[in-house]
N, C-alpha and C positions, 0 to 999 in steps of 0.2 A: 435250917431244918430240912429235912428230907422230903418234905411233903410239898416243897415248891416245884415245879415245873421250870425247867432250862430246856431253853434250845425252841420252844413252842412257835412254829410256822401260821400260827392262828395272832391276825393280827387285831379283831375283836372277838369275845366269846360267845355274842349273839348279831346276828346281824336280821335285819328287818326287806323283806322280802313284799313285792306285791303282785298278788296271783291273777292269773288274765287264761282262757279259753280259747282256744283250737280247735275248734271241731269237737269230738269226744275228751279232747284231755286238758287236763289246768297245766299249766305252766308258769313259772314265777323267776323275778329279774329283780335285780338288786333295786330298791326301791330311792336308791341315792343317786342313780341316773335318771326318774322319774320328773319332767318338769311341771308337767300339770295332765290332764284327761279329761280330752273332751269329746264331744261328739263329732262323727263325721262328713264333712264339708265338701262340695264340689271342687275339683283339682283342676288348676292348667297342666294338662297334658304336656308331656314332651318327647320332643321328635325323637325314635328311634329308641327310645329307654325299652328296656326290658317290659315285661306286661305286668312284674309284679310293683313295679314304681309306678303308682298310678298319677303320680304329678306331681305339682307343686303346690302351697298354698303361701299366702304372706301374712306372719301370724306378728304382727305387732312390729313390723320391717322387717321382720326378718322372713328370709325366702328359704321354707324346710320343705325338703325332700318326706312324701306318703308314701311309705311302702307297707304293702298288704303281705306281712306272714303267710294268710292263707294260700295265696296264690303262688307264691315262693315254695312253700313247703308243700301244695298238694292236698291242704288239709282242708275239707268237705267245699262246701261252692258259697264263695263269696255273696255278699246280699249287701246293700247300703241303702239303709233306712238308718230312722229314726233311734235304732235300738245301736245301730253301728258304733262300736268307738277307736279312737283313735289315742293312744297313750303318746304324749309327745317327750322325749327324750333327751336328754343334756350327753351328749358323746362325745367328747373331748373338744370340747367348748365350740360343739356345733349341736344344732337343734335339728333331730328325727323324728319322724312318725312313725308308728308301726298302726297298723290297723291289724285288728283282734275281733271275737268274736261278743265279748265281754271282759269285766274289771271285774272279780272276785272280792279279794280280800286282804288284805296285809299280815303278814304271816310272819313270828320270830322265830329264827332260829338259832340253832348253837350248830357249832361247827361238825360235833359229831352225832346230828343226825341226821349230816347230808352222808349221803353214802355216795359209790363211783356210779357213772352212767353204765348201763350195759353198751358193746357196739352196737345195738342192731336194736330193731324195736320200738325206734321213734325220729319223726320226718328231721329235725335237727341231726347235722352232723357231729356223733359224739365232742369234738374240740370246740364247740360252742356249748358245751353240757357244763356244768359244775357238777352236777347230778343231780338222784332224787331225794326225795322225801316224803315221810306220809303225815298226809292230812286228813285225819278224823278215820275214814275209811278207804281214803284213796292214794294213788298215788301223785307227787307234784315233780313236774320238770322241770329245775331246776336252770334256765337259760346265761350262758355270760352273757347279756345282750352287748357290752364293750366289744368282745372280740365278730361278735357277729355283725354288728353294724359298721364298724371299722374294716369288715374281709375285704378279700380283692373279691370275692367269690357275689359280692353285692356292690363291688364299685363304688360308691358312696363317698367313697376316701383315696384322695393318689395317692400311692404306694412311696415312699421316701427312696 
């Protein structure tokens, strides 16, 4: 019948999303790299790391690298209390932290209503963008977080 779709680059037709805060803006990351969310912990520092790797932690033997968005990206001034959290992350079968300002919500979406990133206009570098979407009244950032944890541009990972 004609009314099938051939060829479709869309490998499911919704996918589930979980939303987290920067500063003024939400932004949301595939919620199937998502390993758990917790709160954030004192860190051993390490020699010489960047300022936005605020250390290490050892969460069940294993030893994951905390890195704070904010301070990577610029985006309003860091604080670590009680309200802080830390999303911890499954990246190609290594465990990240990102430190956030908050954990919103979990979000579905279909594929076409993420539309493209613009260049310009938000502290991510478009090639870590999938793009946006609107939520209720706003809009949400759509993050790869795969390809941004994995960059050279964060280290994290040797390069093959």
């Amino acid at each position: 019948m004609p009314s099938e779709q051939q060829g479709s680059a869309s490998t499911m037709p919704t996918r589930e999303f979980l939303t987290f805060v920067l500063g003024d803006e939400t932004y949301a990351l595939d919620i199937m790299t998502v390993k758990e969310i917790r709160g954030y912990e004192a860190t051993t520092k390490i020699a010489n790391a960047p300022d936005f790797i605020k250390g290490v932690i050892n969460l069940r033997g294993d030893i994951v690298p905390i890195i704070d968005l904010r301070i990577k990206f610029g985006i309003g001034e860091p604080t670590y209390n009680e309200w802080t959290i830390v999303i911890m992350l499954n990246i190609h079968e290594r465990i990240v932290g990102i430190v956030v300002d908050g954990v919103s919500d979990v979000m579905n979406l279909e594929d076409e209503e993420v539309k493209p990133a613009p260049e310009f206009g938000v502290a991510f570098d478009s090639k870590y963008l999938h793009g946006l979407a609107t939520l209720e009244d706003h809009m949400v950032i759509i993050v790869d977080i795969e390809a941004l944890i994995s960059s050279d541009e964060l280290g994290l990972f040797e390069t093959a």
